[in-house]
C-alpha positions as CSV (number, residue, x, y, z in Angstrom):
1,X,44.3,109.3,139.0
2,X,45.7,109.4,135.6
3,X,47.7,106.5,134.3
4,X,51.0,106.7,132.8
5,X,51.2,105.4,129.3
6,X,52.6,102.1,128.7
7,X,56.4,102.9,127.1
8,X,56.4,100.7,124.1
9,X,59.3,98.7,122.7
10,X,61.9,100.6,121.2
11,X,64.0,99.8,118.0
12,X,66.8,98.6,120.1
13,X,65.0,96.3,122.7
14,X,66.6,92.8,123.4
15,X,62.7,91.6,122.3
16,X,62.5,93.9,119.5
17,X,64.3,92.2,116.1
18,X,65.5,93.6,112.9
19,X,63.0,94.7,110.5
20,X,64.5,93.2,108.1
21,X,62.3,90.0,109.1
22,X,59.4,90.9,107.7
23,X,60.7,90.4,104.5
24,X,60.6,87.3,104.7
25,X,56.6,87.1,104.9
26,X,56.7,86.4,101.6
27,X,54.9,83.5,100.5
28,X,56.8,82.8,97.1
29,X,60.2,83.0,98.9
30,X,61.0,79.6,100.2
31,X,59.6,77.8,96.9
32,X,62.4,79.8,95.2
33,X,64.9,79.1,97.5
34,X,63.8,75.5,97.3
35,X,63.6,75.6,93.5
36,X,67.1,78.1,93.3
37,X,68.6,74.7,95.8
38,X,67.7,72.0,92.8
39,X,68.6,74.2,90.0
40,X,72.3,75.1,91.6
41,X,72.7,71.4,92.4
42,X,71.8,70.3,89.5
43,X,74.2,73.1,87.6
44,X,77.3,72.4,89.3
45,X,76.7,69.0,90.2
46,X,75.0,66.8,87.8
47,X,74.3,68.9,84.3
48,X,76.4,67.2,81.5
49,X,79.6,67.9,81.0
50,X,80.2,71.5,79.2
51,X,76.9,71.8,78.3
52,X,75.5,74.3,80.8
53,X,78.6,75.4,82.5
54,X,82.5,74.1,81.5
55,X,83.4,70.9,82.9
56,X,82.4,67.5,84.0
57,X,79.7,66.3,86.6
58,X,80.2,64.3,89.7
59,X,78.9,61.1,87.5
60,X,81.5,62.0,85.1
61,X,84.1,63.2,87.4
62,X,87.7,63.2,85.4
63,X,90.9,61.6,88.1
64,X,92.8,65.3,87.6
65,X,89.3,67.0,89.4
66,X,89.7,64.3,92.0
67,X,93.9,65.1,92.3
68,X,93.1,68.8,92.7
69,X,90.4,68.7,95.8
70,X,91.8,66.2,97.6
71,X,95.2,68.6,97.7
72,X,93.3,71.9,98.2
73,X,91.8,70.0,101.5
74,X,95.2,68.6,102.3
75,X,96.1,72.2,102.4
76,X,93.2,73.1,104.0
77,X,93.7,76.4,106.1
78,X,97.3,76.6,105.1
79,X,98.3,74.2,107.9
80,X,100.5,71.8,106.0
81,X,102.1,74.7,104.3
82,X,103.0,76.3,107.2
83,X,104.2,73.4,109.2
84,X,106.8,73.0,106.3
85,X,108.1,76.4,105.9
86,X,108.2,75.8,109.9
87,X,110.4,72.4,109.0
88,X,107.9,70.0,109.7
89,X,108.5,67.3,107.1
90,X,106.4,64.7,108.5
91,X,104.0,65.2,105.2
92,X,104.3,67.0,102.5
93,X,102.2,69.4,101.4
94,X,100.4,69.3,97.8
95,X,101.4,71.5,95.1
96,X,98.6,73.2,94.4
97,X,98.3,76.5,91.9
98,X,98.4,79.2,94.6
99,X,95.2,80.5,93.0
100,X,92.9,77.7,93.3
101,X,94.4,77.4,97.1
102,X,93.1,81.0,97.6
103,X,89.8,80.6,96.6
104,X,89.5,77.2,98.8
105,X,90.6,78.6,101.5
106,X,88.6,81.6,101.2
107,X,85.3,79.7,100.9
108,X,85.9,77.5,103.9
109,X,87.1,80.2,106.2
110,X,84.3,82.0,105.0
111,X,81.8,79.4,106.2
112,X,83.6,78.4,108.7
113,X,82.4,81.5,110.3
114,X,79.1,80.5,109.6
115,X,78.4,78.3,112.8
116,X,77.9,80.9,115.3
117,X,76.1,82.6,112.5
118,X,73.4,80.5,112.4
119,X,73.6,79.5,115.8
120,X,72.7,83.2,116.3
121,X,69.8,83.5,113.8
122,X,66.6,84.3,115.4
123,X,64.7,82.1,112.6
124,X,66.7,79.2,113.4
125,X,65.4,77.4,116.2
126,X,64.2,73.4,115.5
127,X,66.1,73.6,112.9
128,X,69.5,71.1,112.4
129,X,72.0,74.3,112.7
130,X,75.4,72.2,113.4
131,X,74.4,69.2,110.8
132,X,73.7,71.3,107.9
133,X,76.9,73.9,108.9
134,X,79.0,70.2,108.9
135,X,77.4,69.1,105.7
136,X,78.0,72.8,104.0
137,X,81.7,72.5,104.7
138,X,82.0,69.9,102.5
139,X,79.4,70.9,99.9
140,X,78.5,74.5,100.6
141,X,75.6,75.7,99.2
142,X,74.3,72.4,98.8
143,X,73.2,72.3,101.9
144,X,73.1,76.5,102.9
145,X,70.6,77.2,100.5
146,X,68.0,74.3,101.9
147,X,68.5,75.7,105.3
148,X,67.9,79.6,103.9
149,X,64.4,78.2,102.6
150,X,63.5,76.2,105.7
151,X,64.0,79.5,108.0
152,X,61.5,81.3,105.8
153,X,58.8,79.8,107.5
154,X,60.5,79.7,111.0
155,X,59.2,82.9,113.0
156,X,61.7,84.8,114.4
157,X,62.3,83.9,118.3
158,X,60.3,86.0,120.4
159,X,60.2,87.2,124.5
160,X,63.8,86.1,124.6
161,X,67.1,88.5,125.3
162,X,69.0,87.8,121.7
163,X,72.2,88.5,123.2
164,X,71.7,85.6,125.7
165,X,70.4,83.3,123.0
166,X,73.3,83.9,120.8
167,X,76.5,81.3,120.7
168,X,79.4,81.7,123.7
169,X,81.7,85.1,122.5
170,X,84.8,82.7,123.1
171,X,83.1,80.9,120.5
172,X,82.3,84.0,118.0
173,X,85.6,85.3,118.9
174,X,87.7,82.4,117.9
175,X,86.1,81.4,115.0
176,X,86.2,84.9,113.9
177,X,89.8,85.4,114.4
178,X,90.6,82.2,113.1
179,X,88.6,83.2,109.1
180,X,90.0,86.3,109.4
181,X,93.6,85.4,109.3
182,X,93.2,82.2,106.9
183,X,91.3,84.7,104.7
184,X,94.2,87.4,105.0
185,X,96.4,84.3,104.1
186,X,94.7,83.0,101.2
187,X,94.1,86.6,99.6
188,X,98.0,87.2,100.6
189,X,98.6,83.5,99.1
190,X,96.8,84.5,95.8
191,X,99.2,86.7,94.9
192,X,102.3,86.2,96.1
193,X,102.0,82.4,96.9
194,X,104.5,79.7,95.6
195,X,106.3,82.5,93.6
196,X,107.2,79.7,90.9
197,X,103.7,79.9,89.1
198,X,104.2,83.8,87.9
199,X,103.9,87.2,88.5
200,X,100.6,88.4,88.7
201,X,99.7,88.8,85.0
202,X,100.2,84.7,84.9
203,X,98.1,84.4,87.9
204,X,95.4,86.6,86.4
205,X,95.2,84.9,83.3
206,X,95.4,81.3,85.0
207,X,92.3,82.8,87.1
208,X,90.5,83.6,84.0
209,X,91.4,80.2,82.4
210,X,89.4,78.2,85.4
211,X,86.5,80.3,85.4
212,X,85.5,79.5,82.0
213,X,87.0,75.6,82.1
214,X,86.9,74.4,85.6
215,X,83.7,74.0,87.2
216,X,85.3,72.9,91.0
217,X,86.7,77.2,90.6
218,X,83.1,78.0,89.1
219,X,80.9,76.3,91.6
220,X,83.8,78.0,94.9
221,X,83.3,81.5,92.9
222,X,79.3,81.1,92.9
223,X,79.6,80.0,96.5
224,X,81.6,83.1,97.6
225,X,78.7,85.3,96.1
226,X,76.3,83.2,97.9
227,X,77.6,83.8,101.2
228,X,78.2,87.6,100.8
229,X,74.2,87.4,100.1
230,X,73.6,85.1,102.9
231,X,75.4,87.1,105.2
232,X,73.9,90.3,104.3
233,X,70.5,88.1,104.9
234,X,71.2,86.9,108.4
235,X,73.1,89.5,110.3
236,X,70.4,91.9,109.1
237,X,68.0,89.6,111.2
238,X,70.1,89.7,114.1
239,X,71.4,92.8,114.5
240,X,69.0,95.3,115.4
241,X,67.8,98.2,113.3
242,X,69.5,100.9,115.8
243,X,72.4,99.0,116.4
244,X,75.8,100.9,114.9
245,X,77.4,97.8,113.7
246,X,74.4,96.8,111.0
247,X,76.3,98.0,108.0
248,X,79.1,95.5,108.3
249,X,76.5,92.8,107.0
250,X,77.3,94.4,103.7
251,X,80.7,93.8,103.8
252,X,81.8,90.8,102.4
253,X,83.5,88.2,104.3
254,X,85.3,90.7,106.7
255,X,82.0,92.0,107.8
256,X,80.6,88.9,109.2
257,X,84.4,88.7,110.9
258,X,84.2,91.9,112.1
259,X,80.9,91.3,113.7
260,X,81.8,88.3,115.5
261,X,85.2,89.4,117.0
262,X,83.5,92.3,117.9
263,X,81.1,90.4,120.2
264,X,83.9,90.2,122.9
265,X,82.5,94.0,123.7
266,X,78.7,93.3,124.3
């Protein structure tokens, strides 16, 4: 009696993972990522003031750096802003330039979105998922970067569904909706925000002007590339090599949002 061949795995098995994975077999891989953490810390956080990039460090951090974060996260996700348009007077909101509101914003919707993003990374079991998403919503890539080296050497979860092992959709959905309309909002806000600092040439040129004086805009404009990279990087290991919705990894920022709203249809 002839036996039938044992069917084996197919691209798009629950067990079967992106083969994107293997690319991370490389042995030289985390040491860069380890040595890439140190040398962006030490960059944007602690290199002398205008000697490598414009600016002061944290040691020598000037009281108009300190006024301008501590409004951008009073204004964090708009929500002062709105409640005063809405007449809520209770506090005030900051007046921040609209630009550097944007680009705040932006970054922290951005990872905000990453918590059920690395809850749903194959690589990233043992290691502190919530802490070091916490810890990065404060200092970003600080933190991010470590936690890209340190799944290197995690394998990837096997025998497991990796739908079921993922995050709750309510929780995907919600945080995805959530980024998505704060980063509508802050790319809206960018623009047309506060209509008392300038048209759009004026905003432009006030843009330009941070980049190459202001390292809190430098170190949120290297963080935005960083995540772009990083989500391109993760969502590649979870979504699977047949599945339709891989090329929104490629996408920046609305990709990722894309993905996790979309998780209401599994």
């Amino acid at each position: 009696m002839s036996q039938t061949p044992q069917q084996q795995p197919s691209d798009n098995s629950p067990n079967s993972f992106s083969s994107s994975s293997s690319s991370f077999s490389n042995p030289f891989l985390a040491p860069f990522l380890w040595l890439f953490a140190v040398i962006y810390t030490y960059i944007l956080l602690f290199s002398p003031p205008n000697q490598l990039v414009p600016g002061f460090p944290v040691w020598a951090i000037q009281p108009d750096t300190i006024t301008e974060v501590l409004n951008e996260s009073l204004n964090f996700f708009f929500v002062l802003p709105l409640l005063n348009t809405l007449g809520v007077d209770a506090m005030q909101s900051p007046m921040v330039p609209p630009v550097s509101e944007a680009i705040f914003n932006l970054a922290e919707a951005w990872i905000f979105m990453f918590l059920p993003l690395l809850l749903s990374d194959p690589r990233s079991h043992h290691l502190p998922r919530v802490f070091i998403w916490s810890c990065a919503m404060f200092l970003t890539n600080v933190f991010l970067i470590p936690y890209m080296a340190m799944r290197v050497k995690n394998p990837a979860t096997k025998n497991i569904d990796h739908i079921t092992a993922r995050p709750p959709i309510w929780l995907s959905w919600s945080f995805g909706w959530i980024s998505l309309t704060v980063g509508i909002t802050a790319i809206v806000w960018g623009f047309i925000g506060r209509p008392e600092w300038g048209d759009l040439g004026m905003r432009l040129d006030y843009l330009i002007d941070q980049l190459t004086s202001n390292r809190v805009t430098i170190a949120f404009t290297v963080d935005l590339l960083l995540f772009w990279l990083f989500q391109s990087v993760l969502l590649g290991d979870i979504l699977l090599s047949k599945n339709p919705l891989k090329w929104v990894r490629f996408i920046p920022f609305f990709g990722l949002a894309f993905w996790l709203i979309s998780r209401q249809h599994e």
